[in-house]
PyMOL Python script that loads the backbone (N, CA, C, O; Angstrom):
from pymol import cmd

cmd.read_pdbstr("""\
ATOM      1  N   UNK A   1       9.885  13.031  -0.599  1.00  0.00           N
ATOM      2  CA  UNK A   1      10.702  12.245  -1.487  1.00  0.00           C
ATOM      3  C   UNK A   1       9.892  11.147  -2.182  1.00  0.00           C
ATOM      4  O   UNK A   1      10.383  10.434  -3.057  1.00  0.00           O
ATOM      5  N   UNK A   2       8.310  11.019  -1.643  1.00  0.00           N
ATOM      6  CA  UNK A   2       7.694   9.780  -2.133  1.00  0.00           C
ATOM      7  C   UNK A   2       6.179  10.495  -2.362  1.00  0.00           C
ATOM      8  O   UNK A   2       5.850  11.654  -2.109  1.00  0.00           O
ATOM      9  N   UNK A   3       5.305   9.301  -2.980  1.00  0.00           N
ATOM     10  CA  UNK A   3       4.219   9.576  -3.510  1.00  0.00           C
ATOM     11  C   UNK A   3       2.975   9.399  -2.433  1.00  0.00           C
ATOM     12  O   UNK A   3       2.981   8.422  -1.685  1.00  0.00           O
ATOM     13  N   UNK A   4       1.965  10.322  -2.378  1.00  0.00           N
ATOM     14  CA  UNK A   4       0.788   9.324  -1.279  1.00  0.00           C
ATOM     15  C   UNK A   4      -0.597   9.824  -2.686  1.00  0.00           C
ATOM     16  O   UNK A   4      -0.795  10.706  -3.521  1.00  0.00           O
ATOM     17  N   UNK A   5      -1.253   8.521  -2.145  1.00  0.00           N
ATOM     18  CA  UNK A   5      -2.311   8.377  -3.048  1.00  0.00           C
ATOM     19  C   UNK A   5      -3.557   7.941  -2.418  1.00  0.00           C
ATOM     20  O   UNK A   5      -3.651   6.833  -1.888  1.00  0.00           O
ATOM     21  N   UNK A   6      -4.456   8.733  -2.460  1.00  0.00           N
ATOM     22  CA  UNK A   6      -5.980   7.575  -1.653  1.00  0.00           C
ATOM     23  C   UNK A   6      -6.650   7.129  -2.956  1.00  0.00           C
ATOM     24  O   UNK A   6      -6.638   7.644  -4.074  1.00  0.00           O
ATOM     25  N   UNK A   7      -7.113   6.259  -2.589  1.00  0.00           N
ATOM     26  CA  UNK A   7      -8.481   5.021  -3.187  1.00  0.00           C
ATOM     27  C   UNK A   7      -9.468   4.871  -2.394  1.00  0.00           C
ATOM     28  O   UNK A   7      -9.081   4.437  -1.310  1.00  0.00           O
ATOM     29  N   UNK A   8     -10.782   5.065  -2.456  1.00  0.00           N
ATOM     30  CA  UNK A   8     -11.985   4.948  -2.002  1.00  0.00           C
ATOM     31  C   UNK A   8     -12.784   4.063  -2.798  1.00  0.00           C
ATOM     32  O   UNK A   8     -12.864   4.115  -4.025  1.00  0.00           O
ATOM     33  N   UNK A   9     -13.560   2.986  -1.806  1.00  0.00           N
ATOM     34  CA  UNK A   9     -14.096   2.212  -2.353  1.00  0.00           C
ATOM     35  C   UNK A   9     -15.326   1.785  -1.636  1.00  0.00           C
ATOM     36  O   UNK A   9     -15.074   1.346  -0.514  1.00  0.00           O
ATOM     37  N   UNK A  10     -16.531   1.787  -1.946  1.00  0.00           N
ATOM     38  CA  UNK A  10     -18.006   1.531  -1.009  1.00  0.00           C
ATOM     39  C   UNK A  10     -17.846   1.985   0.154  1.00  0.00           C
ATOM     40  O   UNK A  10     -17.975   1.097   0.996  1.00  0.00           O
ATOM     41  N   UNK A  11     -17.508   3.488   0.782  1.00  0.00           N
ATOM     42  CA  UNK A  11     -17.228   3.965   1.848  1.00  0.00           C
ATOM     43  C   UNK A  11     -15.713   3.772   2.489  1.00  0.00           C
ATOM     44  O   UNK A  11     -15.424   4.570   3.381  1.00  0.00           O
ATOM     45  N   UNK A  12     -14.852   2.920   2.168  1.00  0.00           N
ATOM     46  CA  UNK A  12     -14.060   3.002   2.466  1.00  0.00           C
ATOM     47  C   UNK A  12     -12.629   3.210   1.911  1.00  0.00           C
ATOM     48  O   UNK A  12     -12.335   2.692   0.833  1.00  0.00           O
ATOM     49  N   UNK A  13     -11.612   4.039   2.690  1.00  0.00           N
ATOM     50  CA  UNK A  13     -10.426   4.618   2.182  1.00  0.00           C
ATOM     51  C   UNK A  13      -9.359   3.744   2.577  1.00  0.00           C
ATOM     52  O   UNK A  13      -9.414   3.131   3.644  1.00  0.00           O
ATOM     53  N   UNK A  14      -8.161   3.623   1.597  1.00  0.00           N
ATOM     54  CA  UNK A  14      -7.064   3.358   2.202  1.00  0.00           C
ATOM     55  C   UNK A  14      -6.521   3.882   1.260  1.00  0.00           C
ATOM     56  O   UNK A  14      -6.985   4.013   0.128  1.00  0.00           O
ATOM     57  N   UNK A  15      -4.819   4.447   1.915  1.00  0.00           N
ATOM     58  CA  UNK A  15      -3.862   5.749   1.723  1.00  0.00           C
ATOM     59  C   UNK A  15      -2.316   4.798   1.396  1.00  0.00           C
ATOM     60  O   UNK A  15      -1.745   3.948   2.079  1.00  0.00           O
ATOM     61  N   UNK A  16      -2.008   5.367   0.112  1.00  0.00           N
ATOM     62  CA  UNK A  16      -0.566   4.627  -0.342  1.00  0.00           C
ATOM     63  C   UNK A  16       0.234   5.540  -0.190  1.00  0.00           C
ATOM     64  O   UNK A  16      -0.114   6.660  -0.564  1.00  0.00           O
ATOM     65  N   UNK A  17       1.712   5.328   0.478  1.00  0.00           N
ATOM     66  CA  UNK A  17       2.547   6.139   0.222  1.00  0.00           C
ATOM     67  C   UNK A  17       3.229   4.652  -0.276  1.00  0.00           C
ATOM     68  O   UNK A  17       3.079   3.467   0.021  1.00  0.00           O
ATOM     69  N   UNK A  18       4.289   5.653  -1.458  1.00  0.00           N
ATOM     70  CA  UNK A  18       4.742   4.932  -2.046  1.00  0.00           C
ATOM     71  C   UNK A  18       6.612   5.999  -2.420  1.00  0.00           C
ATOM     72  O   UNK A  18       6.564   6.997  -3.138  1.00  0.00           O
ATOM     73  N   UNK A  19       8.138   5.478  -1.740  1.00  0.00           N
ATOM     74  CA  UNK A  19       8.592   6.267  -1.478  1.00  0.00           C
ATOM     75  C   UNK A  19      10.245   5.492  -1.784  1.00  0.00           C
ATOM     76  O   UNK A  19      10.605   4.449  -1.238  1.00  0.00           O
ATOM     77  N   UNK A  20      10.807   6.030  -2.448  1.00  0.00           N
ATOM     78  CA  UNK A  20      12.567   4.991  -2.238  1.00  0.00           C
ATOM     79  C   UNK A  20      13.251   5.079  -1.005  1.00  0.00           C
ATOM     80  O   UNK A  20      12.799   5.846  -0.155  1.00  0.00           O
ATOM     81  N   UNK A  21      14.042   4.564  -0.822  1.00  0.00           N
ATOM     82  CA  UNK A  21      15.241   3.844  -0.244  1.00  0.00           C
ATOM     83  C   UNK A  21      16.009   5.016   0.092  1.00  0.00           C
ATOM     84  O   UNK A  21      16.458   5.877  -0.665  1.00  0.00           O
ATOM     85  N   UNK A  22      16.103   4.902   1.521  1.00  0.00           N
ATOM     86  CA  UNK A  22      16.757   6.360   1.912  1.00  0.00           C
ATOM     87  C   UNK A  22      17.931   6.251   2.769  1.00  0.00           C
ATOM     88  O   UNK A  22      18.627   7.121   3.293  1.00  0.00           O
ATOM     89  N   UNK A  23      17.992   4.880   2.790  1.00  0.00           N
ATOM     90  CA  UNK A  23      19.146   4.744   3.908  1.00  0.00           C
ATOM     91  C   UNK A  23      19.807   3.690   3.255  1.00  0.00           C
ATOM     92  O   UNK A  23      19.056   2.995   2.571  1.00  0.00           O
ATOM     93  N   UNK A  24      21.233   3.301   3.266  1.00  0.00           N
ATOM     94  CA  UNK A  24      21.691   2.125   2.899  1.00  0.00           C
ATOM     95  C   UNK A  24      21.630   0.744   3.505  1.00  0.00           C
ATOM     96  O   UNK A  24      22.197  -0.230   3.009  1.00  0.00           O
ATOM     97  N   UNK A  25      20.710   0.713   4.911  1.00  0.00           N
ATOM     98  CA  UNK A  25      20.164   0.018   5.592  1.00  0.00           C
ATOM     99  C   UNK A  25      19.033  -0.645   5.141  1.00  0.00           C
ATOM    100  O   UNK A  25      18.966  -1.874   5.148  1.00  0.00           O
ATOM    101  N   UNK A  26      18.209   0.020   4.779  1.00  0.00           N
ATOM    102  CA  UNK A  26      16.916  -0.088   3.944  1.00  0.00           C
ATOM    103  C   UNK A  26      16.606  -1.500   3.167  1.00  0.00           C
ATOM    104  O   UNK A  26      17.192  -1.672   2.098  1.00  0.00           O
ATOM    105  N   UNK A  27      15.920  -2.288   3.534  1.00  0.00           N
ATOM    106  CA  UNK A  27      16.001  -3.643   3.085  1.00  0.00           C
ATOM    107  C   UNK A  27      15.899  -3.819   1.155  1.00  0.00           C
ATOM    108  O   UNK A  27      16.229  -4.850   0.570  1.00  0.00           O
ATOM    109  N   UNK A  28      15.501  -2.862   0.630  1.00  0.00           N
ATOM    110  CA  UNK A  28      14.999  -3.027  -0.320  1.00  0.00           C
ATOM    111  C   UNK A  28      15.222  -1.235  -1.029  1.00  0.00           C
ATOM    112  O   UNK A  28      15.514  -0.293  -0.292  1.00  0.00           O
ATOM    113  N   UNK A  29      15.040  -1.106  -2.336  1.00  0.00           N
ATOM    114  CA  UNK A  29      14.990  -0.111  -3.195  1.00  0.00           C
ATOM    115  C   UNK A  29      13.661   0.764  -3.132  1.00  0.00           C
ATOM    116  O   UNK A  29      13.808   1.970  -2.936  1.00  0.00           O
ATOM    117  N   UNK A  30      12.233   0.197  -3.299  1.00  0.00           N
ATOM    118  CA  UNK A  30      11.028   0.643  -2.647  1.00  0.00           C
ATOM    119  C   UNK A  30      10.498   0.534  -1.409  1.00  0.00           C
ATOM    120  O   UNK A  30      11.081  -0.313  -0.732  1.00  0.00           O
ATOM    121  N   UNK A  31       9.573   1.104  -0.848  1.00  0.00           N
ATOM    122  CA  UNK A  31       8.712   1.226   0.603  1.00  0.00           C
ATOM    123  C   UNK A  31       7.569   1.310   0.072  1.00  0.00           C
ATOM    124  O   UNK A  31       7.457   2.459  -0.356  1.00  0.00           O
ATOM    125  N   UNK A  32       6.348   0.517  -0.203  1.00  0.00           N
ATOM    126  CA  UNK A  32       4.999   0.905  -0.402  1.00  0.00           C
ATOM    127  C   UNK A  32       4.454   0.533   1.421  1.00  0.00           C
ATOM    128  O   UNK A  32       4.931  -0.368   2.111  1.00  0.00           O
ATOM    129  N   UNK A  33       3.138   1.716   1.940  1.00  0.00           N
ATOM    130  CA  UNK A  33       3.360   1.705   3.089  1.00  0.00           C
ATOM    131  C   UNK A  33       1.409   1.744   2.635  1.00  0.00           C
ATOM    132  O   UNK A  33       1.104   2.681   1.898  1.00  0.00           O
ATOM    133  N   UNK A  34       0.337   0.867   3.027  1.00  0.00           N
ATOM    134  CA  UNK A  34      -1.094   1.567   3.181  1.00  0.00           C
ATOM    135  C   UNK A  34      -1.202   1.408   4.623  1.00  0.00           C
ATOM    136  O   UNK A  34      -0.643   0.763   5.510  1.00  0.00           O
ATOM    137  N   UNK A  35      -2.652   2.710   4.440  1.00  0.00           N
ATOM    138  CA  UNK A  35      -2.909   2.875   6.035  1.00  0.00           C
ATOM    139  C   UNK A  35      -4.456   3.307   5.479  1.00  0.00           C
ATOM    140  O   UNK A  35      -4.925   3.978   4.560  1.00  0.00           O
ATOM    141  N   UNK A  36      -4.996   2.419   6.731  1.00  0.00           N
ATOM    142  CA  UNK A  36      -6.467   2.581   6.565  1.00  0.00           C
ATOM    143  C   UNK A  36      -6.873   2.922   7.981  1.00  0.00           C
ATOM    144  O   UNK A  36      -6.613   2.144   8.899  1.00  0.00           O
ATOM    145  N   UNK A  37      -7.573   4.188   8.201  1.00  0.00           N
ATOM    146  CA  UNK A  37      -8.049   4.639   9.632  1.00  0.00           C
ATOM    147  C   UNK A  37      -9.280   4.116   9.523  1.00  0.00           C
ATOM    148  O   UNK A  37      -9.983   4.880   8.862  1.00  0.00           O
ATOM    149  N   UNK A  38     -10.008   2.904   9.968  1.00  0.00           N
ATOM    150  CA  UNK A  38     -11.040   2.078  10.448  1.00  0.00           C
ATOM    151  C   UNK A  38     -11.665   1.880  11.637  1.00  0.00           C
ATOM    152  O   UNK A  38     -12.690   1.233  11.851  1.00  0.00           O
ATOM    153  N   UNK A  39     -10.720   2.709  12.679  1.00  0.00           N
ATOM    154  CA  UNK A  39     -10.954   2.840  13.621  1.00  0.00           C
ATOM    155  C   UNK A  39     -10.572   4.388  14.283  1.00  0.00           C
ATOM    156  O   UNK A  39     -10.544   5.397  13.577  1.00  0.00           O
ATOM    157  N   UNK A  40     -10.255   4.399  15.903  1.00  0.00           N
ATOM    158  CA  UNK A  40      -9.305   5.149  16.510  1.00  0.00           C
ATOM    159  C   UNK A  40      -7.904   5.109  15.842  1.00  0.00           C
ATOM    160  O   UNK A  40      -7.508   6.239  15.555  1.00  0.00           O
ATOM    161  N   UNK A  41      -7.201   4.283  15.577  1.00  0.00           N
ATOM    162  CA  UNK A  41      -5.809   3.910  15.715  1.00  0.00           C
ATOM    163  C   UNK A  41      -5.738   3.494  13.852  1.00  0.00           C
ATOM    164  O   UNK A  41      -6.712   2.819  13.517  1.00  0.00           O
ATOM    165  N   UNK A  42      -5.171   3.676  13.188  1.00  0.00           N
ATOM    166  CA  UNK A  42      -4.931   3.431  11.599  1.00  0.00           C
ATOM    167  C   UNK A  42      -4.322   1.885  12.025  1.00  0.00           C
ATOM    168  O   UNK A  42      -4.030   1.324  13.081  1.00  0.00           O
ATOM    169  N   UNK A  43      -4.309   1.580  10.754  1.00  0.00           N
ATOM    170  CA  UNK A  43      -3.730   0.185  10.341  1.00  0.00           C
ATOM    171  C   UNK A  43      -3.112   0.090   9.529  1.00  0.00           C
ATOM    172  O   UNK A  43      -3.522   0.529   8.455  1.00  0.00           O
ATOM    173  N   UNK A  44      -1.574  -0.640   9.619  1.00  0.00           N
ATOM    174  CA  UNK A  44      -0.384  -0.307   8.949  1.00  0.00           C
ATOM    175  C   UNK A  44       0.002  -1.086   8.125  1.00  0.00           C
ATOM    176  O   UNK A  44       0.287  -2.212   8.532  1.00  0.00           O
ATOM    177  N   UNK A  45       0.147  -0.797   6.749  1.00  0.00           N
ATOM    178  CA  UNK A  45       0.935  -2.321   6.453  1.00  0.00           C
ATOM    179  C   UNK A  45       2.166  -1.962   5.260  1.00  0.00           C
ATOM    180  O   UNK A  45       1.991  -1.607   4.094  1.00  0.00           O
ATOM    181  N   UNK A  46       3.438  -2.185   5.986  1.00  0.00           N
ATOM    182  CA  UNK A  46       4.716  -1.772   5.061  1.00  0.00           C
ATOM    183  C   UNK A  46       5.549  -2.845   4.384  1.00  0.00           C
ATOM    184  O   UNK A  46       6.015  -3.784   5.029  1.00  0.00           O
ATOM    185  N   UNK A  47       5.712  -2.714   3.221  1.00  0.00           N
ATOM    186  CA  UNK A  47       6.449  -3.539   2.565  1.00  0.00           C
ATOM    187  C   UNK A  47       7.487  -3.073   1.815  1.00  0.00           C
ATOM    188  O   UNK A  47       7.615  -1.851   1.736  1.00  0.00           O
ATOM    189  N   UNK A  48       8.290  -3.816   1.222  1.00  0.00           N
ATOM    190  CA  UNK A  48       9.943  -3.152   0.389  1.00  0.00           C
ATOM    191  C   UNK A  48       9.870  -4.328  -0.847  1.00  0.00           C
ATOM    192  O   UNK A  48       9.357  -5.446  -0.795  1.00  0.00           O
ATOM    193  N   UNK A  49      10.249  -3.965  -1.455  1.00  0.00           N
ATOM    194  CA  UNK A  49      10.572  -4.023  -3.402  1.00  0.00           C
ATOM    195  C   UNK A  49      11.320  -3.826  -4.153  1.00  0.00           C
ATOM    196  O   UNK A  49      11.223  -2.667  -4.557  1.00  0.00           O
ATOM    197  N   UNK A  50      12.203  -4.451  -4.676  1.00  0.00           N
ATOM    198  CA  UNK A  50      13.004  -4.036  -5.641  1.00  0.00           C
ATOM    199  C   UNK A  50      12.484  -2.788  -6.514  1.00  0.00           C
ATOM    200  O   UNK A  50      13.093  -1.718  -6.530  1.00  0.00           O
ATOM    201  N   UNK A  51      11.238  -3.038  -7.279  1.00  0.00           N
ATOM    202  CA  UNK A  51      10.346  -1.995  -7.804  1.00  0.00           C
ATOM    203  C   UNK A  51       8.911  -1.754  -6.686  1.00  0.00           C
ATOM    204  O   UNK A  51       8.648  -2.248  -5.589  1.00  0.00           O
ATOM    205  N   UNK A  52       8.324  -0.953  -7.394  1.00  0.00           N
ATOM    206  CA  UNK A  52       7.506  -0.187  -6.875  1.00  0.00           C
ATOM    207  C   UNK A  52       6.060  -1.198  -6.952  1.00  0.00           C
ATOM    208  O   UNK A  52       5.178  -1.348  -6.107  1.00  0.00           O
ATOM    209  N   UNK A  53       6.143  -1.519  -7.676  1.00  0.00           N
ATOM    210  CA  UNK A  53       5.022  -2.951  -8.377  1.00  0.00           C
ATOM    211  C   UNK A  53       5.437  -3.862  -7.633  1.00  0.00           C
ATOM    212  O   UNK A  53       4.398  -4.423  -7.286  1.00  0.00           O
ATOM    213  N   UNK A  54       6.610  -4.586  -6.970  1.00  0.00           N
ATOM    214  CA  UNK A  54       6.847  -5.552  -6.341  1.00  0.00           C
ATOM    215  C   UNK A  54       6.475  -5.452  -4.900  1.00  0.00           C
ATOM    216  O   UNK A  54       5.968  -6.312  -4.180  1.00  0.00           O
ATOM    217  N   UNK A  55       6.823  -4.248  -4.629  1.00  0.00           N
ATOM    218  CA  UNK A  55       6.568  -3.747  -3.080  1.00  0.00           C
ATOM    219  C   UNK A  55       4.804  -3.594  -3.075  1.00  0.00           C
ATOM    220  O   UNK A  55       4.057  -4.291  -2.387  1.00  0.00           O
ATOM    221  N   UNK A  56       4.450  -2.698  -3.855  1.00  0.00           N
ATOM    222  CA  UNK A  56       2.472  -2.919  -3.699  1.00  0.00           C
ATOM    223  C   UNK A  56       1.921  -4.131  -3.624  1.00  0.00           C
ATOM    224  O   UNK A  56       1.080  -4.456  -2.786  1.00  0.00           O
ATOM    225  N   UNK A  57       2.308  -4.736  -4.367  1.00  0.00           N
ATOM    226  CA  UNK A  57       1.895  -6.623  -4.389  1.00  0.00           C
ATOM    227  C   UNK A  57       2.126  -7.304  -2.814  1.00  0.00           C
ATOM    228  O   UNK A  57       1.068  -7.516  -2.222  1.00  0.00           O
ATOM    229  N   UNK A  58       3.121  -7.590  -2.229  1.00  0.00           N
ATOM    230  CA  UNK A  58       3.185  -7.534  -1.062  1.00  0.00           C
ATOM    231  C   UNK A  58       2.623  -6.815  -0.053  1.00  0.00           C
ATOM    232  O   UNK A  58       2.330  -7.399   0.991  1.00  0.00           O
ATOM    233  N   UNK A  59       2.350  -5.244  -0.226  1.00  0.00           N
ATOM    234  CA  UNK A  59       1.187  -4.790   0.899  1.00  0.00           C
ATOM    235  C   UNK A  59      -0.106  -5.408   0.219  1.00  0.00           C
ATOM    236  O   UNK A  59      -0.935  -5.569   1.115  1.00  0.00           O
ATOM    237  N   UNK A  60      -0.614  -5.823  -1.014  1.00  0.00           N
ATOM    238  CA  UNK A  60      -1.772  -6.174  -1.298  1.00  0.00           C
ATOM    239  C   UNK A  60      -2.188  -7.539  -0.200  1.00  0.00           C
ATOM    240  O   UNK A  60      -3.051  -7.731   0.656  1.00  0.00           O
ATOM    241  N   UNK A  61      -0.908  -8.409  -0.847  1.00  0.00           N
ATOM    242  CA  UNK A  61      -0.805  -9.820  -0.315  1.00  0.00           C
ATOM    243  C   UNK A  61      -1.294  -9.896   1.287  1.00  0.00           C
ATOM    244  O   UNK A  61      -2.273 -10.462   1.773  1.00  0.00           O
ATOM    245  N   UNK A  62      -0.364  -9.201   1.840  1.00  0.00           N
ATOM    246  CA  UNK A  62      -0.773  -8.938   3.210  1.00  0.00           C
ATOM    247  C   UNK A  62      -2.069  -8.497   3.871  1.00  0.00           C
ATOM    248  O   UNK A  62      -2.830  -9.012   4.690  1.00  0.00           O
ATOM    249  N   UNK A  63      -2.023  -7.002   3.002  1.00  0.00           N
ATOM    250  CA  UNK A  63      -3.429  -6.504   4.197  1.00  0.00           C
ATOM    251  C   UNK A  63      -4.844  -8.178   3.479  1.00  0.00           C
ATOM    252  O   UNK A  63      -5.780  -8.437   4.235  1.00  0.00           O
ATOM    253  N   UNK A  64      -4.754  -8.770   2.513  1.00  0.00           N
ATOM    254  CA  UNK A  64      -5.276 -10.123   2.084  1.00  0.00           C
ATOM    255  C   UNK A  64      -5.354 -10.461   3.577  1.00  0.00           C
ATOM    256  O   UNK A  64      -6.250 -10.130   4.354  1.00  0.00           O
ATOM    257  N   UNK A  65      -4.147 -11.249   3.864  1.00  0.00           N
ATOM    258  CA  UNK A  65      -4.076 -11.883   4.631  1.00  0.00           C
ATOM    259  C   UNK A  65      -4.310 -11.614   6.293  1.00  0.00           C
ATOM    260  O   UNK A  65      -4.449 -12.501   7.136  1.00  0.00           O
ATOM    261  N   UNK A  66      -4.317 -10.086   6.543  1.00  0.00           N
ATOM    262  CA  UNK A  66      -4.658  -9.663   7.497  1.00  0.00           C
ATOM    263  C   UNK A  66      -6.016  -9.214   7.581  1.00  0.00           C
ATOM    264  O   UNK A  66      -6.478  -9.200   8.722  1.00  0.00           O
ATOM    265  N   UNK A  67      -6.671  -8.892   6.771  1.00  0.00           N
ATOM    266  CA  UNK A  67      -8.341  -8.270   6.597  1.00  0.00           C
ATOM    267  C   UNK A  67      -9.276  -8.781   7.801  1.00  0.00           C
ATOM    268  O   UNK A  67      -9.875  -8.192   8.700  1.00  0.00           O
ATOM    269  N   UNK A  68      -9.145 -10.111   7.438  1.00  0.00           N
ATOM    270  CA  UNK A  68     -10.236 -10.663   8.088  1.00  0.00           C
ATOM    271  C   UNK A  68      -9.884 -10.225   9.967  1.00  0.00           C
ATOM    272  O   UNK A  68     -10.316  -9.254  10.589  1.00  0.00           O
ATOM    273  N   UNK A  69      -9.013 -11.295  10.442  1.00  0.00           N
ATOM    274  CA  UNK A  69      -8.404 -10.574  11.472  1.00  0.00           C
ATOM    275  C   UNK A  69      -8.326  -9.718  11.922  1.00  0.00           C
ATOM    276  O   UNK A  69      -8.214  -9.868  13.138  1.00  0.00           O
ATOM    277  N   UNK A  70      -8.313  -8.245  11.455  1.00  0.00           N
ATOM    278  CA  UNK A  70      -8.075  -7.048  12.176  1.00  0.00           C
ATOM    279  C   UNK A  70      -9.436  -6.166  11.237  1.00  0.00           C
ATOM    280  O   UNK A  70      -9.340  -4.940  11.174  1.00  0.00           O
ATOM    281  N   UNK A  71     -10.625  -6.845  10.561  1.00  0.00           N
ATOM    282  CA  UNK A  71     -11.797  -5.867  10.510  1.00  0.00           C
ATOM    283  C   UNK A  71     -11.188  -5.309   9.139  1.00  0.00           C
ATOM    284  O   UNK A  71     -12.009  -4.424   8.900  1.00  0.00           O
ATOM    285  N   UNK A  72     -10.510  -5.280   8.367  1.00  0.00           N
ATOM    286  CA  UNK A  72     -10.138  -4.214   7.543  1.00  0.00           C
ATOM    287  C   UNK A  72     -10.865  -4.196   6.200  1.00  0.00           C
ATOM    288  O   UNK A  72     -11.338  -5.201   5.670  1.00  0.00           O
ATOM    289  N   UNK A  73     -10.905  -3.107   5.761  1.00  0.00           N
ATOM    290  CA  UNK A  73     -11.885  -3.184   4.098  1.00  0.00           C
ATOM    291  C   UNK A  73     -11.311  -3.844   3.333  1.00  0.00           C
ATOM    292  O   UNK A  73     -10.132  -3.509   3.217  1.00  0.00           O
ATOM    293  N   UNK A  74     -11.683  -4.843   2.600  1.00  0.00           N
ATOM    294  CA  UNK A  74     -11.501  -5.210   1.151  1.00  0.00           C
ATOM    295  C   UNK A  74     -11.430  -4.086   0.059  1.00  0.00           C
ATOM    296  O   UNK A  74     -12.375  -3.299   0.114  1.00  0.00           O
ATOM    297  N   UNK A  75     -10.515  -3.855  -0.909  1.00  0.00           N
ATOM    298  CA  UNK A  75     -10.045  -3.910  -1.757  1.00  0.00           C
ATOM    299  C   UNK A  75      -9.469  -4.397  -3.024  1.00  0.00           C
ATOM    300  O   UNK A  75      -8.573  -5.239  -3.085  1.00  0.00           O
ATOM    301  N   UNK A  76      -9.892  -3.963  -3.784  1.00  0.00           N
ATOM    302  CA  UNK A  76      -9.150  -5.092  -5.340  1.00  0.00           C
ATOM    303  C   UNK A  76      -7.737  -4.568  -5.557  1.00  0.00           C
ATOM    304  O   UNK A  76      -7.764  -3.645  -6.370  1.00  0.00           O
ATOM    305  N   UNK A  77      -6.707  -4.793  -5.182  1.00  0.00           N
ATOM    306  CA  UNK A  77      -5.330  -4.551  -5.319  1.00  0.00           C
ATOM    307  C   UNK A  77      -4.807  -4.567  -6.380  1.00  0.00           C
ATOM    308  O   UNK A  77      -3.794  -3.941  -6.695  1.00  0.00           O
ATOM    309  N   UNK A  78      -5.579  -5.440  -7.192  1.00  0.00           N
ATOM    310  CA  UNK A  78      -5.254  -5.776  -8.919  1.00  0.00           C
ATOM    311  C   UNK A  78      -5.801  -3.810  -9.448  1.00  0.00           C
ATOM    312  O   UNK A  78      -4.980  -3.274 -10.193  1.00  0.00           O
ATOM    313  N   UNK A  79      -6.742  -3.151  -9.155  1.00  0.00           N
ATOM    314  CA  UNK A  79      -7.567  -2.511  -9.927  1.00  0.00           C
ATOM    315  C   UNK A  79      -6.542  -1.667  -9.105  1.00  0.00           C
ATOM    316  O   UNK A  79      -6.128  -0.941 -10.008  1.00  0.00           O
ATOM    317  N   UNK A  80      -5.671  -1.177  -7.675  1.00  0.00           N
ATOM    318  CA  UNK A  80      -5.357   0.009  -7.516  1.00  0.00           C
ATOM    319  C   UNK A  80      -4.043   0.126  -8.629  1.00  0.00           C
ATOM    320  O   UNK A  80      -3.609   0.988  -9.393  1.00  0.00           O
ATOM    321  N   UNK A  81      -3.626  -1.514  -8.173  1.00  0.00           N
ATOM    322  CA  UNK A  81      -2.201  -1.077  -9.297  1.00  0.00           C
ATOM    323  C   UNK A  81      -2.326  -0.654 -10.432  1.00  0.00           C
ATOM    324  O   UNK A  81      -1.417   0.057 -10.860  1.00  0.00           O
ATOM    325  N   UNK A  82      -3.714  -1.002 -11.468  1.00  0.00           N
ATOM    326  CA  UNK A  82      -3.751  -0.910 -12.562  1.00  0.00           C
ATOM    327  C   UNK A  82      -4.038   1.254 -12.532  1.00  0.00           C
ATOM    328  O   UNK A  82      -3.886   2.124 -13.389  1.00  0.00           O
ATOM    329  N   UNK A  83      -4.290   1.263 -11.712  1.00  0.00           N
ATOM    330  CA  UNK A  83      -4.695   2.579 -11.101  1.00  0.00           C
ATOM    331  C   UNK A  83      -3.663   3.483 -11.551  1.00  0.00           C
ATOM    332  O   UNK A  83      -3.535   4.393 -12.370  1.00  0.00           O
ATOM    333  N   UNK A  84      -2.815   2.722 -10.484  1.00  0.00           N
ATOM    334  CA  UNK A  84      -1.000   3.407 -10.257  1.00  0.00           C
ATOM    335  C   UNK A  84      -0.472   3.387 -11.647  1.00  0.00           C
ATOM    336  O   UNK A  84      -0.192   4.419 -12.256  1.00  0.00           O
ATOM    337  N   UNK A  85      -0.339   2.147 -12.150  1.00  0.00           N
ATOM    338  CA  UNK A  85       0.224   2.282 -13.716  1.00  0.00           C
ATOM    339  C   UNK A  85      -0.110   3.695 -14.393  1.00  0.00           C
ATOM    340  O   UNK A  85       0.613   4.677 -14.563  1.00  0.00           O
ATOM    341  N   UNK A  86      -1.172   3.513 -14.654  1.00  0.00           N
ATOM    342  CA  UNK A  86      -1.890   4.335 -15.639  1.00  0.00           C
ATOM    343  C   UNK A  86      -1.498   5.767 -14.994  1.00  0.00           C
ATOM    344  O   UNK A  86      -1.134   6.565 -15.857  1.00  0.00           O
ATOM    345  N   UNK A  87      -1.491   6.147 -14.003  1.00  0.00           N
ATOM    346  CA  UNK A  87      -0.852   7.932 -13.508  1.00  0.00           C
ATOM    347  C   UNK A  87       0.508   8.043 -14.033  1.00  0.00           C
ATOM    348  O   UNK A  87       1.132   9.058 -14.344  1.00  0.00           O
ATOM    349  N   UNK A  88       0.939   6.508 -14.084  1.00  0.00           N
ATOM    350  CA  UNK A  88       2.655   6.422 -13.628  1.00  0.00           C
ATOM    351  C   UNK A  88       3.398   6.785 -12.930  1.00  0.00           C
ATOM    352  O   UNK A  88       4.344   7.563 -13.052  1.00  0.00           O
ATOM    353  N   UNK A  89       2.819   5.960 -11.743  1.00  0.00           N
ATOM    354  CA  UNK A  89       3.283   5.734 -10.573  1.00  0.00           C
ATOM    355  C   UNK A  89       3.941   4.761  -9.970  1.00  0.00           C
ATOM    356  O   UNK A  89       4.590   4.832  -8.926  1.00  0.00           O
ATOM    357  N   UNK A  90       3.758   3.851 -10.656  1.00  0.00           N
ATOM    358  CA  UNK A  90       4.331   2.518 -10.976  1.00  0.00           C
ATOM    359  C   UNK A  90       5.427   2.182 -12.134  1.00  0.00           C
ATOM    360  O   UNK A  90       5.820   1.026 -12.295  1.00  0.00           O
TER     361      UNK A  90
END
""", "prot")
cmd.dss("prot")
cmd.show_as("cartoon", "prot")
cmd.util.cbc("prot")
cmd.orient("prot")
């Protein structure tokens, strides 16, 4: 029902699914979800959005804010969205 997308960048991958609102529970209209296997165990980071652009911004924001902490690759979040636009995916 949703989109998955990888981005690779100086050796390293991280994987977008990007998917609507499937339950009326569902906090939000979008689910953007990345996962980066950096290790044994992937690393998760899910967010919800009115749009699809609102929800990526928030996993950007985050795995930001989590990187350092849990080892994770840097990424330019600005350049995947501009990424996503342009397929129209966004």
């Amino acid at each position: 029902n949703g989109f998955v997308y990888d981005f690779r960048f100086e050796g390293s991958r991280v994987t977008l699914s990007i998917a609507p609102r499937e339950n009326p529970d569902d906090p939000d209209d979008w689910k953007v979800e990345a996962r980066a296997r950096h290790s044994a165990d992937p690393f998760v980071v899910a967010k919800w959005g009115a749009t699809r652009i609102d929800a990526l911004r928030e996993v950007g924001r985050s795995w930001l804010a989590e990187a350092e902490a849990h080892g994770l690759p840097t990424f330019d979040w600005d350049a995947i969205e501009k990424a996503l636009v342009e397929v129209r995916a966004l």
